[in-house]
N, C-alpha and C positions, 0 to 999 in steps of 0.2 A: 753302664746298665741303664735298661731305657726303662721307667715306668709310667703311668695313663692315671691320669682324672677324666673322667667319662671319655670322649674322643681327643681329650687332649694329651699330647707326650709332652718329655721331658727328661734332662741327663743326668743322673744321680752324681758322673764322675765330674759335675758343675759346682756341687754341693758346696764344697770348700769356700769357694766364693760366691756368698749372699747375692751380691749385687747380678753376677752374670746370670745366676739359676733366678734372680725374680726375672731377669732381662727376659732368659730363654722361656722361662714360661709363659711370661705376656704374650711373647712375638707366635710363639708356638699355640696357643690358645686364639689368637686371632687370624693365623694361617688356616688352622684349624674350624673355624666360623665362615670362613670368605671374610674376612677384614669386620665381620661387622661386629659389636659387642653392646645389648641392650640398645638394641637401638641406633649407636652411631655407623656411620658410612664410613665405607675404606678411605678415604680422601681425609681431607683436614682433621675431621672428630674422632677416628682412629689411631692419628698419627700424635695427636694433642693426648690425647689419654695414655698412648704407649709414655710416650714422652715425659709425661708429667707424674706418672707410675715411678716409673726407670729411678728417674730423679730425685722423688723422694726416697724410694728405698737406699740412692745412694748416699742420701745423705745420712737418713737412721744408720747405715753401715758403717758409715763415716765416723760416725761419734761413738759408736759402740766398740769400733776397734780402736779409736783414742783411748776411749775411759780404760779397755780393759789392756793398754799398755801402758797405759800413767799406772794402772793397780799391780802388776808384772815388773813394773821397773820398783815400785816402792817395795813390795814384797820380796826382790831381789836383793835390795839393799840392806832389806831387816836378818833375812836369813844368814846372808854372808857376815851383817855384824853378830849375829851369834852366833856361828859358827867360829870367828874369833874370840867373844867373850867364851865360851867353850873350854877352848886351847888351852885360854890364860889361864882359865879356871883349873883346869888339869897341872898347868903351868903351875902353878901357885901354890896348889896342893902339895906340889912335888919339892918344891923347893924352901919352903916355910917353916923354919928353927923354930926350938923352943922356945915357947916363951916372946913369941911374933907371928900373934894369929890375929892381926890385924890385915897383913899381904891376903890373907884365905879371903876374911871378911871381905875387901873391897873388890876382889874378883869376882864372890860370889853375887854381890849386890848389883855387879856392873852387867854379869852374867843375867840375872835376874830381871835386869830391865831391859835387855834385848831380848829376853824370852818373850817378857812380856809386848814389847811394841809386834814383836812377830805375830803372837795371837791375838791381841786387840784387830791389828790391821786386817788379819785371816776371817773373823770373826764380827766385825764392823766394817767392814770397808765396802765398797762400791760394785763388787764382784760377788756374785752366786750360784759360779758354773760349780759344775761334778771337781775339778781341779784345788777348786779350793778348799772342801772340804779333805779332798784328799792331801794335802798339803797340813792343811790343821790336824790328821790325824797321824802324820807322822812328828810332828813338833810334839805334839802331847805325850807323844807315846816315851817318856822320858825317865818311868821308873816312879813320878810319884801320882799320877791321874790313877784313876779307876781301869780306864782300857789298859792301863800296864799292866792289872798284877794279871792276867794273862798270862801273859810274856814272861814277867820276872817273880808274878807274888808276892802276895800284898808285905811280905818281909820288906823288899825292896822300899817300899814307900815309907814304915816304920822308923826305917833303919835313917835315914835322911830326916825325918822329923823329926828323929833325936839330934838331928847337926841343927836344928833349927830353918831346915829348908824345906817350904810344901806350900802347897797349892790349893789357893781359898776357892770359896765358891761361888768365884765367878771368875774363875778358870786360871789367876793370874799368880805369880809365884813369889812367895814372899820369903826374905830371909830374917832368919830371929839374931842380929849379932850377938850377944850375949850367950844365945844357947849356941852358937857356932864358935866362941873363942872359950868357954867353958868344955866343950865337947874336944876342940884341940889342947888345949891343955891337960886334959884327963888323958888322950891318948891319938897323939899326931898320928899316928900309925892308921887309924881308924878311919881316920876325918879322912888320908892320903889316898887310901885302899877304895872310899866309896867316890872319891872325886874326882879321881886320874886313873887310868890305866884301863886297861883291857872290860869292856862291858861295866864300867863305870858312868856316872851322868855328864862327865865330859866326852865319853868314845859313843856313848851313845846320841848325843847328842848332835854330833857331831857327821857321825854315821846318816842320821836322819835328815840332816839338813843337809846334805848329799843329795839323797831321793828325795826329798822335795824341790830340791835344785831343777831336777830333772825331767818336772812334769811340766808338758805342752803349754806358754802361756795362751793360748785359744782356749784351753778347758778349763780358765777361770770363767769365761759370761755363758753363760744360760742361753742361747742363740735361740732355742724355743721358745722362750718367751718376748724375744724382741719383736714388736706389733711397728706395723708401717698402715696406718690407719688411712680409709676412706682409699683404700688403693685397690684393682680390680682384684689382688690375690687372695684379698678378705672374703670375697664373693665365691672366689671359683676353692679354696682349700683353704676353709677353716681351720682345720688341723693340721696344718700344716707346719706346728711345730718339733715333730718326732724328727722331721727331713733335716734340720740345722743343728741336731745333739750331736756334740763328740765325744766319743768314746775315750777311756784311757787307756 
């Protein structure tokens, strides 16, 4: 798809990559002038600004798609350890005698801290594309946030705060042991039913760290807002951040 800033073209199907769509814009904006640009001549001061254009943007590109693969690979790492802490957690509900509701407790605590590193990192880290958010709302969506009772009703959330498991307000999840080995002792049954199985906060859990698995790491950085400063694209398309959004 070709579209135009004033007489100049350009290839939409370039987009994907930063560095060729500034390349092709420069070279096409000064094909488009007869070489010349504010002044400079086709010859050396044409060829020195294309150049030196090109170069920085490839480096801005360079480091943006570092950071947002050091942020993709650490966000990988966190999901997949909760999606094991998950398991166990289902694990553990399942299999946990009377009178040894210690196995529940330290599954759910261990559970609890890979929730938590997963949203900390979601929520503080280095990345601000559309992906991330979308990623943080399927981790949250876990039965005890406010965007659950949606889905499950605010029961859902209740019903977990009584096992001593919920989620303060700053987003992180805490477990009460006392009111978790009180809550299985009163009735393993209960503790097993909302922590394993079928639409439970281990299958749910677990479900959703699936489809978070699954989203594009490119639609974690903001590509609209990466500035490649004192370079001709400042001059010729301002706005020129709508053109580098990915969509999910």
């Amino acid at each position: 798809m070709i579209g135009s800033i004033g007489s100049s073209s350009f290839d939409f199907s370039s987009i994907g990559s930063v560095h060729q769509y500034a390349t092709n814009l420069v070279k096409n904006y000064m094909a488009d002038n007869g070489g010349d640009s504010g002044g400079a001549s086709s010859t050396g001061a044409s060829a020195d600004l294309v150049s030196g254009f090109v170069n920085n943007a490839q480096g801005t590109t360079n480091a943006v798609v570092k950071n947002t693969a050091a942020f993709s690979k650490q966000n990988a790492a966190n999901l997949n350890r909760l999606k094991s802490a998950a398991s166990a957690l289902g694990n553990a509900a399942r299999s946990a005698k009377d009178g040894n509701a210690q196995k529940i407790v330290n599954a759910a605590q261990a559970f609890a801290s890979a929730y938590n590193s997963s949203v900390d990192h979601l929520m503080n880290g280095s990345a601000d594309g559309a992906g991330v958010q979308k990623a943080l709302s399927y981790i949250a969506d876990n039965r005890m946030t406010r965007m659950s009772a949606a889905s499950f009703g605010g029961g859902a959330a209740s019903r977990l705060q009584s096992l001593g498991i919920s989620i303060d307000d700053d987003g992180m999840m805490q477990v009460d042991a006392k009111k978790l080995t009180a809550a299985f002792e009163k009735s393993p049954a209960s503790v097993e039913s909302a922590l394993s199985g079928y639409g439970s906060l281990s299958d749910t859990t677990q479900n959703n760290v699936d489809k978070a698995l699954r989203i594009p790491s490119a639609t974690y950085t903001d590509f609209s807002k990466m500035q490649v400063k004192n370079s001709l694209v400042d001059s010729l398309f301002r706005a020129s951040g709508s053109l580098f959004d990915f969509s999910l």
